[in-house]
Each structure stands twice: as C-alpha cells, then as structure tokens.
C-alpha positions in Angstrom: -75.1 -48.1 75.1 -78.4 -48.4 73.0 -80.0 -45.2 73.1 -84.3 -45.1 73.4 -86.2 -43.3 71.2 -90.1 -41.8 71.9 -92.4 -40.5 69.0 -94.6 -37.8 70.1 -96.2 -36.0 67.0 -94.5 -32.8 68.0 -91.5 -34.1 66.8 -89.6 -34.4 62.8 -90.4 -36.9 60.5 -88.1 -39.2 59.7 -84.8 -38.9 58.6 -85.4 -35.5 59.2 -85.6 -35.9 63.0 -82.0 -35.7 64.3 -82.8 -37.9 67.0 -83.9 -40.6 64.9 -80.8 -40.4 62.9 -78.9 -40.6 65.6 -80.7 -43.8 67.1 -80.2 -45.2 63.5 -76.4 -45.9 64.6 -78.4 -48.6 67.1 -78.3 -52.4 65.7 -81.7 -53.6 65.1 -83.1 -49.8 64.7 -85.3 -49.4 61.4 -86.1 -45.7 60.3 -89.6 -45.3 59.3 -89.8 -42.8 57.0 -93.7 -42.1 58.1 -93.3 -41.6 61.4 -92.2 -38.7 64.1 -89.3 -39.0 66.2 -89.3 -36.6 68.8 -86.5 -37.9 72.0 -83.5 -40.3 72.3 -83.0 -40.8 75.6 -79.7 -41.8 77.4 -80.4 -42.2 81.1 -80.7 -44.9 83.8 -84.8 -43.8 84.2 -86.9 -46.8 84.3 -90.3 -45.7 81.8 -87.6 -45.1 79.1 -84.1 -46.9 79.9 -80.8 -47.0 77.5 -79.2 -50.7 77.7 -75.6 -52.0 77.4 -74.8 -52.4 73.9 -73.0 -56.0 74.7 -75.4 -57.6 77.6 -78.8 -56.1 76.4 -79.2 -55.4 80.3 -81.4 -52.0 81.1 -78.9 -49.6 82.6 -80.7 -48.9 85.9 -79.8 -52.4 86.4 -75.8 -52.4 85.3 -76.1 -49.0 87.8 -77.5 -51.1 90.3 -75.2 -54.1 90.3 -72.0 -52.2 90.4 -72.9 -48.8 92.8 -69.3 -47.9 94.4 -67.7 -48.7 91.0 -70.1 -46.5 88.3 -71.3 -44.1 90.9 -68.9 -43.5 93.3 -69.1 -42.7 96.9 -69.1 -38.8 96.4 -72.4 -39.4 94.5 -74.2 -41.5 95.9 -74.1 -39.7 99.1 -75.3 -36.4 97.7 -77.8 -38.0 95.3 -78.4 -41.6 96.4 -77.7 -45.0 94.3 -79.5 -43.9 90.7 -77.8 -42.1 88.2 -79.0 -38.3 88.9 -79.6 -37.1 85.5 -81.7 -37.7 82.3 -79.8 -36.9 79.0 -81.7 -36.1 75.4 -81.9 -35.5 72.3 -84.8 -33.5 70.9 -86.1 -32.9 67.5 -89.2 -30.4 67.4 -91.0 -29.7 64.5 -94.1 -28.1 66.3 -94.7 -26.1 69.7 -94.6 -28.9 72.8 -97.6 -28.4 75.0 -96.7 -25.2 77.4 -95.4 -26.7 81.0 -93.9 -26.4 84.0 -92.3 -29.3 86.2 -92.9 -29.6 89.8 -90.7 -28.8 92.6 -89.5 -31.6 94.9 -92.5 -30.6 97.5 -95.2 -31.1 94.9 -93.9 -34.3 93.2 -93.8 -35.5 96.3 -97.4 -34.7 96.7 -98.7 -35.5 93.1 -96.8 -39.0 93.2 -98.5 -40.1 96.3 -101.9 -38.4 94.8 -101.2 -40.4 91.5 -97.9 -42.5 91.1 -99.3 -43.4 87.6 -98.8 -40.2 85.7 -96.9 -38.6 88.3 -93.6 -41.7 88.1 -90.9 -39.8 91.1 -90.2 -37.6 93.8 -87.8 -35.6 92.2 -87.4 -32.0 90.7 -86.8 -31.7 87.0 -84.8 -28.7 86.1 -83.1 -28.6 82.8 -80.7 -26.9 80.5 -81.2 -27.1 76.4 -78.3 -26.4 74.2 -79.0 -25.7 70.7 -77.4 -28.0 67.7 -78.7 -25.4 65.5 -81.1 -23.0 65.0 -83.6 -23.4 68.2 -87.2 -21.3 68.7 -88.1 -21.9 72.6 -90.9 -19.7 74.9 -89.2 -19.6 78.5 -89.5 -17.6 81.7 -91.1 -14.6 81.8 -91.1 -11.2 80.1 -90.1 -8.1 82.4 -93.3 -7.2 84.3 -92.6 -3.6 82.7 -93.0 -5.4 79.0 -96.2 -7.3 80.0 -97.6 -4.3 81.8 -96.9 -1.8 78.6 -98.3 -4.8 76.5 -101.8 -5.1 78.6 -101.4 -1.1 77.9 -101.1 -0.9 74.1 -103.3 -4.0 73.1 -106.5 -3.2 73.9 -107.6 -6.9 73.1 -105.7 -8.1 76.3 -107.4 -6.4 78.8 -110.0 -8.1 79.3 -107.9 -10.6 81.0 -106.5 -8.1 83.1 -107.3 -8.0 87.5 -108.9 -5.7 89.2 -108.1 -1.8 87.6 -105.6 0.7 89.3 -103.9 -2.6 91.4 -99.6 -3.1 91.0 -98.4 -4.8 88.6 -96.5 -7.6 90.5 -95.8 -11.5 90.1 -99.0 -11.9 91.6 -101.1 -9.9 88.6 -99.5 -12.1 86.3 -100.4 -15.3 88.0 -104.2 -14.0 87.9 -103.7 -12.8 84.1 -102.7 -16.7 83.0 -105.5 -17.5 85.0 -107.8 -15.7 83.6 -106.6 -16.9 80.1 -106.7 -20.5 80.8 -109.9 -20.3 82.2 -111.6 -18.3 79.3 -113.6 -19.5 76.6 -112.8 -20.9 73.3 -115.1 -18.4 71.9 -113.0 -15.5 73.9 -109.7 -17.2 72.9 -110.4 -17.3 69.1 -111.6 -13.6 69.0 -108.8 -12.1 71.3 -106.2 -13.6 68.8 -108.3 -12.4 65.9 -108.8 -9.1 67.3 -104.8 -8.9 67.9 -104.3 -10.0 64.2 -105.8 -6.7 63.0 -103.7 -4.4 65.4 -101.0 -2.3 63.2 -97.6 -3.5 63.5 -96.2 -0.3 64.6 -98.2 -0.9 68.6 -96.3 -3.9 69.2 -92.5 -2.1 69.4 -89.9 -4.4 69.9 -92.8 -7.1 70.3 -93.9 -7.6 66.6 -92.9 -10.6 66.5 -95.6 -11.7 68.0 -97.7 -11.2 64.7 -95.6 -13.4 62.6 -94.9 -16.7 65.6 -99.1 -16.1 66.3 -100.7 -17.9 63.1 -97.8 -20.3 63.3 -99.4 -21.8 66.4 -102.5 -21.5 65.5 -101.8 -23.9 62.4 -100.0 -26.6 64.6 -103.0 -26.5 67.4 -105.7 -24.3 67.3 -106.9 -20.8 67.7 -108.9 -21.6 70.8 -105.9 -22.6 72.3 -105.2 -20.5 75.5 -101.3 -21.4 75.5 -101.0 -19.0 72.6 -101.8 -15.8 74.5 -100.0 -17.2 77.7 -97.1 -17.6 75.6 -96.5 -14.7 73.4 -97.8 -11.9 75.9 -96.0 -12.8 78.9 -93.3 -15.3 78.0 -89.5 -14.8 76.3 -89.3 -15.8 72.8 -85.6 -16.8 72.4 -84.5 -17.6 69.0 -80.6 -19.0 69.7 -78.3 -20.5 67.3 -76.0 -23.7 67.7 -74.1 -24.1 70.8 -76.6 -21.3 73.3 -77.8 -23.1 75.8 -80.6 -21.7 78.2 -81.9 -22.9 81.7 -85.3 -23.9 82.9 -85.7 -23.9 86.6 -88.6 -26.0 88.1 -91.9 -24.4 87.9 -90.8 -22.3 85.7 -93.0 -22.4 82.1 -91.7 -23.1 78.8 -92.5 -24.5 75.6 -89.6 -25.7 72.9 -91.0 -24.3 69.3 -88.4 -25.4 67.1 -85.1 -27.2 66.4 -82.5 -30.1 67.6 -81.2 -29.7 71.0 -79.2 -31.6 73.7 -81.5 -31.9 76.5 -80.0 -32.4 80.1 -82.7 -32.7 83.6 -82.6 -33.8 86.9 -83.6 -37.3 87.1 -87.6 -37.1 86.6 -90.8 -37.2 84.0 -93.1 -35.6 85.7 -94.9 -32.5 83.9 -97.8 -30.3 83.9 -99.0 -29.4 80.9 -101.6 -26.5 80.2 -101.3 -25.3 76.2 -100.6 -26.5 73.1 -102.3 -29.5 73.1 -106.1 -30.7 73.0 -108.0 -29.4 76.3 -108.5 -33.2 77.2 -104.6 -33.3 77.1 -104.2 -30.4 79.9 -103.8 -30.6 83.3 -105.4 -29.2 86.3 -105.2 -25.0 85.9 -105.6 -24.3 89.2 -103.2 -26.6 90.0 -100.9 -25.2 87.0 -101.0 -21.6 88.1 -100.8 -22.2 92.2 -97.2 -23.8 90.9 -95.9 -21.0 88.9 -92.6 -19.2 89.8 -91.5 -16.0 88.5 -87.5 -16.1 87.9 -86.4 -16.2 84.9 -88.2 -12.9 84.5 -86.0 -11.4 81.2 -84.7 -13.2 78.5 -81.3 -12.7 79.8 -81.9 -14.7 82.7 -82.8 -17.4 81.0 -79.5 -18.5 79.3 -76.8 -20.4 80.0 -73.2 -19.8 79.2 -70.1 -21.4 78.9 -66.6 -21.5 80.3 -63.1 -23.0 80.1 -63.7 -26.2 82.2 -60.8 -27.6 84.7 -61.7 -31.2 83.4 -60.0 -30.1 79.9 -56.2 -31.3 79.1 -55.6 -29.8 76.1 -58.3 -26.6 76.3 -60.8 -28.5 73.4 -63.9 -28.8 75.7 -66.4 -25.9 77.1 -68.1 -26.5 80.1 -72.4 -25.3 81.0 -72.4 -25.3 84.5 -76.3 -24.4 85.4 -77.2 -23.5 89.0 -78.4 -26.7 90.4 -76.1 -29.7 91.7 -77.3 -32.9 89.7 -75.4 -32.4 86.7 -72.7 -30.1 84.6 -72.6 -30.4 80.8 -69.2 -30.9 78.8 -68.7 -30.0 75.0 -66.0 -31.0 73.3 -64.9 -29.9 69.7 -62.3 -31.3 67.7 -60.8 -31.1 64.3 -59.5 -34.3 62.2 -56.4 -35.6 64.0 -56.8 -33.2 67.7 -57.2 -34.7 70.7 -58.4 -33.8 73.9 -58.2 -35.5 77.5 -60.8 -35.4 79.7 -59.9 -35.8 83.5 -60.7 -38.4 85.7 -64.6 -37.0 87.5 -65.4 -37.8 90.7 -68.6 -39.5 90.0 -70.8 -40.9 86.8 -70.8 -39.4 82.8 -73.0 -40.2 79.9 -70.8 -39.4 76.9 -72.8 -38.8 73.4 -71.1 -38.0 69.5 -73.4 -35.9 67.6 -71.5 -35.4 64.3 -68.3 -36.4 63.2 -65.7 -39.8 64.3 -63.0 -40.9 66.4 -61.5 -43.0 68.7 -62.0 -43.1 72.4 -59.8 -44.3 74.9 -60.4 -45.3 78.4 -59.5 -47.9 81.1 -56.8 -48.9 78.8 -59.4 -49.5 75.6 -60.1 -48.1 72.5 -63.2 -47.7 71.0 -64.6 -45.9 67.8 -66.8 -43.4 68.6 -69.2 -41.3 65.8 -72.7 -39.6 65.7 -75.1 -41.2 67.6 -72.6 -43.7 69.9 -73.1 -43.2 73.3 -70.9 -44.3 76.3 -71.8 -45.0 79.9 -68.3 -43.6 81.7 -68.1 -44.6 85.8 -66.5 -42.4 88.2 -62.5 -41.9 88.5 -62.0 -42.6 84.6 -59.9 -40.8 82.4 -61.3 -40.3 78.7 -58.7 -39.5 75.5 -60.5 -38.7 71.9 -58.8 -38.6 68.7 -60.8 -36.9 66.1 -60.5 -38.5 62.4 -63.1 -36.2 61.4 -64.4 -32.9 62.8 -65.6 -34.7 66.1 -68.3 -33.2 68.7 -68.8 -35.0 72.2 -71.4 -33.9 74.9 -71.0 -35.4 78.5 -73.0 -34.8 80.9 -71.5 -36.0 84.5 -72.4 -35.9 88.4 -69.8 -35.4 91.2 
C-alpha cells in the first residue's frame, strides 16, 4: 500500500520526521526539507485513506469490494464491513494540543450536532508504542499526589473548590475547570509565581520546573493546558518498545518522539490546551467528558507477551483492553525468520527499519522501512530478515 502523510506544525521537520522518511519509500513522494511532517497513516478511514500500491484504488474501497475475503466473517460480525482500526506513525517535535476523545455515546451525539468536525460514531481508544525515546502527559496523577501538590504550591490554590471538601474525581474535574476557565492574566502569573518556588517543595515532582518553560516556548504562558498538564497529569518518559494505553475520555498530550500509533477506527477529538484559544473546543463540554482511570502512571502502560500467533518465538504481542485491535512486533536479525499464523480476521503489516522478504499466499515480496502491506484474514505470513528487520501488525479477529 501507499501510506498518507498529514503536516500539522507539531510535528519534525523534514528528514528529521520519521514519518516522513518512511513515506519517502512511496513512488511519487518528494521530501520537502521545509516542511513538518507529523502522521503516516495506514488505515481504510475515508478523510485520510492509504491506497493499493498497484491499482491506485483508496483502500476503503478494495475493503469494500472484497468483504468475506479481507475481512472475514468473524469480523465483520463483531465490528461491521470497515476495517476497525487506524494505524500511525507519529513524529512530534512539540506538545499536541491536550485532548480527550469521545466515547461512543457522545460521538454519537457530536456527529449528529456537527458531522463536519465530528466525521463518526465511533470510540477512539489507542495504544502508542515508542520507537525511541517518547515524552507523553496521560491519565491522571494519584489524587494523593495532586492533593499534596494543591498543599505545597501555594500558587495552585486558587484554583482549588470549596475549602475542607474530599478530595475525589469530582474535585479534580472542578480544579481543570477552574483552570481552563481562568484568565490569561491568572495563567501567566500562576506559572510565573511557580517558577520562583524552590526546587526542594516539589519532591518527586521537580520535574515540573524543567518540562514548564519548555511549553511555554512551543505555545504560550497563558496557555491553561500547561497547569492542567503538569499538576494533575502523568509525565511518562519511556524508551523504545514501552507502549502505553489511552482509554476514551481519558486526556493526554504526546510531548516528544516517534511512535507507532494504533486506535479504534475514528478522528474525532476535543481539544482544550496547547494550541491557540480559537483552536480549543468547548470547556464545558471538555470537562463534563472527562474520566478518571488511568489514575497512576502505572496504569497507563501497556506491556507485552509471548503471542500464540508466533512460529518461531520472534514476535511480542500488546494486547490493550479493548476488542478492535492487538498489536504484533516482530524482531529479527539478518538471515532469522519468523512465521506468523494464519488470523482470523484483517492485518496492516508496517517495516520500520531494516529488510527482508515476505511471503504469503504463495508470493514473495521485499519488504523494508516504510513498506506497508494490507494482509486479509486466514493468511499465513513468513519473513526472512537480510538485515536486522522490525515489523509491526496490527490485526482484528
């Protein structure tokens, strides 16, 4: 398949952008060393499709035509006749705007609202697994953290509820209230007024003084998502391979890195920091939609295990608690091989460094960085690794 690339100015520049790289091994693509290139996508979604290399057809259409054979029977009754998820690359140079994405209930509700900027129906949990060193805000802090946070840093409590109440889920939805709503003015002189707080009253939070003027260089200082994320959200800082899950209406804002980026099948968002105010959504809205698992950092990622699917014991499996989609990894060395079993149900299959050969349905094919597959249900998959070889594939069954 061709993969799809979008240019969002959160992402890297040019040959630095591992996305664009990869969507380099594309005919017809041109790098531009000027510009930002922030996803590849590899999906069946309609706004952004991936086509077949050979035809130039989108794939939602190849899907289309041939149902039984790609998807299968087994999916297509527990997830209808589209493929169910939306694979990615991502490249992030700066902060993405703080977001959540709706459950089914409220896309459902937001579509019929506004089918233009909302585009589905559907639920968009997601896993990210880091290709190398990865900065991402997700979930939530333990309320005990926030709560001895609030305590220490005098600054914040002015966004605090009503004195003497619990500290609960629901004082934390009023405190990102309460920051969202507040003033530039009262933005800019909380975050200076945190600046000049000793190192020592942060604890095992100090870290907050060094990721704070980062953000403030990529947005602004008046912007709210700053507070929101650094006083009550998990700063992960992971290394190639972690993965982590984001469960719908869940915040989280990728800061740094290349990832593999897997979702349910959907694109819509609500976005509330890190980006201009005219680029925010509603905060009401926002806040009325937040959940509160994750709620350590510990929750939030995802690990790995032996996978059945595996021949030869060369691929990993990130199984995240929802039903669209699993995640394969597979690592070779020059002249392994691995076997991947026949799945019940359709695969994207992606190289992100190294080369091969790929065998299935009685063909061969090279396979290297940035070649992507389209792999229908019941078929078997062989790669030979003539250089250190890694494969993702995400499947449904």
């Amino acid at each position: 398949m061709t993969m799809v690339r979008s240019n969002f100015p959160w992402g890297k520049k040019g040959k630095d952008s591992l996305a664009a790289t990869l969507c380099s091994k594309t005919p017809g693509f041109e790098l531009d060393e000027s510009k930002e290139y922030a996803e590849m996508w590899m999906g069946d979604y309609p706004a952004v499709p991936a086509k077949d290399l050979k035809t130039g057809k989108e794939l939602h259409q190849v899907v289309n035509e041939n149902q039984e054979q790609l998807l299968g029977r087994n999916c297509i009754d527990k997830f209808g006749r589209e493929l169910p998820f939306l694979p990615k690359i991502l490249s992030i140079a700066k902060a993405l705007p703080l977001q959540i994405h709706p459950n089914k209930e409220l896309a459902e509700k937001l579509h019929k609202q506004d089918p233009e900027k909302f585009t589905d129906t559907n639920h968009k949990p997601e896993i990210a697994i880091a290709l190398g060193p990865f900065e991402v805000f997700a979930g939530w802090k333990s309320n005990n953290d926030i709560q001895v946070l609030f305590g220490v840093l005098s600054p914040m409590k002015r966004f605090l509820p009503a004195q003497n109440a619990p500290f609960n889920n629901e004082t934390l939805r009023q405190i990102c209230q309460n920051i969202l709503t507040a003033s530039d003015e009262e933005i800019a002189k909380t975050q200076d007024e945190l600046a000049k707080i000793p190192r020592e009253k942060y604890g095992e939070q100090a870290y907050i003084l060094d990721v704070l003027p980062r953000l403030q260089k990529q947005y602004s200082k008046e912007d709210p998502g700053n507070l929101v994320a650094l006083l009550t959200m998990n700063f992960l800082q992971l290394s190639a391979g972690d993965a982590i899950y984001v469960p719908a209406d869940a915040p989280h804002a990728y800061l740094s890195g290349d990832i593999v980026e897997c979702m349910a099948r959907s694109n819509n968002v609500l976005n509330t920091g890190f980006c201009p105010r005219a680029g925010r959504d509603s905060i009401d809205l926002f806040n009325a939609a937040l959940t509160f698992s994750p709620h350590n950092a510990e929750e939030v990622k995802l690990g790995t295990s032996q996978t059945d699917k595996s021949e030869n014991g060369k691929t990993h499996e990130y199984a995240p608690p929802m039903s669209e989609f699993n995640m394969l990894k597979t690592r070779l060395k020059e002249g392994e091989t691995e076997k991947i079993r026949a799945i019940a149900g359709p695969s994207v299959l992606f190289a992100t460094t190294g080369s091969g050969k790929l065998t299935a349905d009685g063909q061969t094919h090279d396979i290297s960085e940035g070649y992507v597959f389209f792999v229908g249900q019941g078929t078997e998959v062989t790669h030979e690794a003539t250089s250190e070889l890694e494969v993702y594939q995400a499947y449904a069954e």
